[in-house]
Every structure is written in C-alpha cells, then in structure tokens.
C-alpha positions as CSV (number, residue, x, y, z in Angstrom):
1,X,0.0,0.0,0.0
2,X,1.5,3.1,-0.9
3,X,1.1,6.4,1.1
4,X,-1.5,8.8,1.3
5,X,-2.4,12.6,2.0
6,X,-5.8,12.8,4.1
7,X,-7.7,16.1,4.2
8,X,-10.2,17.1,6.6
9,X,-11.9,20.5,5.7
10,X,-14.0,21.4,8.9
11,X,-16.4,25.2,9.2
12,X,-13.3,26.9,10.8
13,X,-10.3,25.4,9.7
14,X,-8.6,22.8,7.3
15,X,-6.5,19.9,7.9
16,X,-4.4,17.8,6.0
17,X,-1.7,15.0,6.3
18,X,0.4,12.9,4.7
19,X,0.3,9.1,6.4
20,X,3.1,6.4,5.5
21,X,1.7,3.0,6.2
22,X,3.8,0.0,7.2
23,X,4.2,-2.1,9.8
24,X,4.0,1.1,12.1
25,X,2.2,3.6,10.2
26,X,3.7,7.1,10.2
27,X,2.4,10.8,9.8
28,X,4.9,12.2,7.4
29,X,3.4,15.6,6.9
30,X,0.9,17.7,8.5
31,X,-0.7,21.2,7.3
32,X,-3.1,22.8,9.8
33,X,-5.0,26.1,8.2
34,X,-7.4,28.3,10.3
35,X,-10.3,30.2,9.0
36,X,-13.3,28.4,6.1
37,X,-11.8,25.8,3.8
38,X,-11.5,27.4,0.4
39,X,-9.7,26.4,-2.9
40,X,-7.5,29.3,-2.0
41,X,-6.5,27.5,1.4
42,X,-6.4,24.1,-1.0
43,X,-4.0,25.7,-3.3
44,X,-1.5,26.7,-0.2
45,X,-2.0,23.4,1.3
46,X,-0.9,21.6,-2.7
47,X,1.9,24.1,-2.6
48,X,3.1,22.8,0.9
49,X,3.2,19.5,0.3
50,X,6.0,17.2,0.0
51,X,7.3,17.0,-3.3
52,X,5.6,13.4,-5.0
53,X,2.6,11.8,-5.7
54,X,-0.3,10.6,-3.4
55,X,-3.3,9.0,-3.7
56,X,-5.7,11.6,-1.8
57,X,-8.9,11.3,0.1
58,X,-10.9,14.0,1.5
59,X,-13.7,14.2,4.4
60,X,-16.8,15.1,4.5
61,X,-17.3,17.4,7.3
62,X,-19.7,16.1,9.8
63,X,-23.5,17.3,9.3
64,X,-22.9,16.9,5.4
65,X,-24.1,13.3,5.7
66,X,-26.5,11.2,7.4
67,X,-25.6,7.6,8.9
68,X,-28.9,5.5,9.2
69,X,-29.2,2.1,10.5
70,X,-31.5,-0.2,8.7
71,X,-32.6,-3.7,8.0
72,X,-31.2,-5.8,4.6
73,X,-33.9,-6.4,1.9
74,X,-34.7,-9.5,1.5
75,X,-33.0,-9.6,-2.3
76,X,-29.9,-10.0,-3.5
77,X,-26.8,-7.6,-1.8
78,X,-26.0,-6.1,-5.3
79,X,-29.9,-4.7,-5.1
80,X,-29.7,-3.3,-1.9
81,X,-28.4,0.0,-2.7
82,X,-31.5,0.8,-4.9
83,X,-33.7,-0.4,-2.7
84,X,-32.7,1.2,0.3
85,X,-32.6,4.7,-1.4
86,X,-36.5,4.5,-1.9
87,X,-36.9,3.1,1.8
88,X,-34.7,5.7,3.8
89,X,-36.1,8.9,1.2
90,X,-38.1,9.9,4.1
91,X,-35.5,9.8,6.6
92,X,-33.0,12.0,4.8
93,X,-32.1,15.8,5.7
94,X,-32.1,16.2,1.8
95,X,-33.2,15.3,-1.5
96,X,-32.5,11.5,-2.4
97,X,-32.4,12.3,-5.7
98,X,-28.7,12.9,-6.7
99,X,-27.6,11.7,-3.3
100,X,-24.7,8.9,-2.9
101,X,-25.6,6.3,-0.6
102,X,-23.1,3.5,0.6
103,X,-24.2,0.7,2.7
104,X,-21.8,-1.0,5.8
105,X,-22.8,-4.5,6.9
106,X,-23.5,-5.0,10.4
107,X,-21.8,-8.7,11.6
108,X,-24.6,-10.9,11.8
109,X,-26.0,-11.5,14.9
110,X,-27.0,-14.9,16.5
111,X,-30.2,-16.2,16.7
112,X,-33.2,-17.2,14.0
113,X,-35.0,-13.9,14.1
114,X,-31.9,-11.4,13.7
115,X,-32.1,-9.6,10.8
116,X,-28.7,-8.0,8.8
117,X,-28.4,-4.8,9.8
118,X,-26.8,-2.3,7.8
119,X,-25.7,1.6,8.2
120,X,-26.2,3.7,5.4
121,X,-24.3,6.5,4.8
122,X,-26.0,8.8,2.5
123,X,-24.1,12.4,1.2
124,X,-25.9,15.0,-0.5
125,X,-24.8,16.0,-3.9
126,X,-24.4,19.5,-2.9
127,X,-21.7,18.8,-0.3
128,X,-20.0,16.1,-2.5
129,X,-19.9,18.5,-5.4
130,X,-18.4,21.1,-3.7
131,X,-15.8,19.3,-2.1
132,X,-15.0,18.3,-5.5
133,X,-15.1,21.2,-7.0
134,X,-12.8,23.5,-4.0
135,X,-10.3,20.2,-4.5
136,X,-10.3,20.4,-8.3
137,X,-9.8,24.0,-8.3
138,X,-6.5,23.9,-6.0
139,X,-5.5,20.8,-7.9
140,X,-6.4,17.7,-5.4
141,X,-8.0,14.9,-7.3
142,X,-9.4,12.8,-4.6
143,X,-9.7,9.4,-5.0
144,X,-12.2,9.2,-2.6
145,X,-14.4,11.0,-0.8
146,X,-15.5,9.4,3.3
147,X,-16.7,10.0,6.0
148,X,-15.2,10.1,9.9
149,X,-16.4,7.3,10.8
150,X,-15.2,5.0,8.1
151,X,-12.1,6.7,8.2
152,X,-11.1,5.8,11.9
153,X,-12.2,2.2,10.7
154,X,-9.9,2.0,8.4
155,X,-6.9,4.0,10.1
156,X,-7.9,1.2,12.9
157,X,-7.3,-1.3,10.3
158,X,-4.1,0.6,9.2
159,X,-2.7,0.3,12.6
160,X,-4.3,-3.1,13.8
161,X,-2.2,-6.0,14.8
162,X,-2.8,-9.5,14.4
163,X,-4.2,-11.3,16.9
164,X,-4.4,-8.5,19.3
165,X,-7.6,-6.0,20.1
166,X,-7.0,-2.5,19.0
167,X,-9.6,0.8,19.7
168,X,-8.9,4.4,18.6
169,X,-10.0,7.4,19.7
170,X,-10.9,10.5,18.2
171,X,-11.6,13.3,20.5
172,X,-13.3,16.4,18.6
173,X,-13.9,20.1,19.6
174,X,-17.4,19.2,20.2
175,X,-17.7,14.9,19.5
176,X,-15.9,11.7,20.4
177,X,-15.8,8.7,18.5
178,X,-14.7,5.3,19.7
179,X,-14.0,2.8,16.8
C-alpha cells in the first residue's frame, strides 16, 4: 500500500496529512490552516506538500451526511443500494435524488430472528460537489471521498495488529468517537 495525503476540511479550519503506512504507520506531513476551507487554502496546502505523488482522500465534514441504520432487503446484496434509497427517502435531511448512498454491513448476529443490519451513509450532492469542485480548483484529485467514521475504521485497520484488540480514539472540539 502506498502512502497517502488525508484532508479534513472542517467550518473553521482545514487539515491535512500525509500518512506512511507500514508495519507502524507514520504521519509524514501535517498542514493545519485556520479560518473556512477554500480552494485558496487548498492551493497553499498543494503548494506545501511534500514534493511526489499521493493517492488523496478527502472528508466530508460532519453534518454533510446522514448515517442511518436499517434492515437488509430481502433480495440480492447487489440490489440493496437501490432499494434502500427509496426506503430511507423519508428519513433524509435532503433530496434522495442525486444523493450517494453506501451501505456498511452489520456482523450478523446470532439467533433465528436477527435480521442483517446495515448503516447507510448517504451524502448530498451539494456537499460532494463542492468538495470536488474547491479540491479540483487547487489541484487535489481525490480518489475518494468518506466519512469520519469510516475513516477511523480503516486507520484502525491501518494500525491493527494480528491477533491483538485495537480501539482508537478520536476526540473532537465538540464529538468523540470510539472505533
């Protein structure tokens, strides 16, 4: 896996870094910006960078998505997405139309009446687009757009060692989150 450059735009200030993973992970590079993420404040952060090529993955800030637990239709996994979009329309902050949705599965619990449960994470396209857009602008070409959630999953992953039990901890300005 090769390394990559992380960036969390938040409403009053914008984050990036550069991760190195291995069998210890490392934080190579770090840019911390005050004030609203812009393509301006993009641009500065491209220009900062370490000199090379990085896969990139931005964040959507928190409040520009909705994470909704639900049950599996009873149909094939590969028809759950389109399903689920009609089922959750009502519980959505936004328009479905337009909106990406991406489903996590639950482990199964035991037991003859436990259904699979899923969490949907569903982004408006307004948010997406615009995230896209600022990172275009200043040059980022994300690969990927997530969530925090999924992130610290899969920096728990990252950093996860085999046969041991592993937690991280994120500690926000005005949330925790324990993955």
């Amino acid at each position: 896996m090769a390394a990559w450059i992380a960036c969390l735009p938040q409403a009053a200030s914008l984050r990036l870094a550069l991760v190195e993973p291995g069998e210890r992970p490392a934080v190579r590079w770090l840019h911390s910006e005050a004030g609203k993420p812009s393509a301006a404040s993009l641009r500065r952060a491209r220009r900062a960078q370490p000199r090379g090529r990085w896969a990139s993955v931005a964040l959507l800030e928190r409040g520009q998505y909705q994470l909704l637990q639900t049950e599996a239709p009873e149909m094939p996994p590969e028809e759950w997405r389109d399903a689920l979009r009609w089922r959750l329309k009502d519980q959505l902050e936004f328009p479905v139309d337009g909106a990406a949705l991406d489903l996590l599965a639950m482990p199964a619990q035991a037991g003859p009446r436990n259904p699979r449960t899923l969490i949907a994470v569903a982004a408006p396209a307004a948010a997406r687009e615009q995230l896209r857009r600022s990172g275009q602008d200043a040059g980022w070409d994300w690969q990927a757009l997530d969530v925090a959630e999924t992130a610290l999953r899969n920096l728990g992953a990252l950093l996860a060692s085999p046969n041991r039990g592993h937690a991280l901890l994120h500690l926000g300005d005005s949330h925790a989150t324990l993955a």
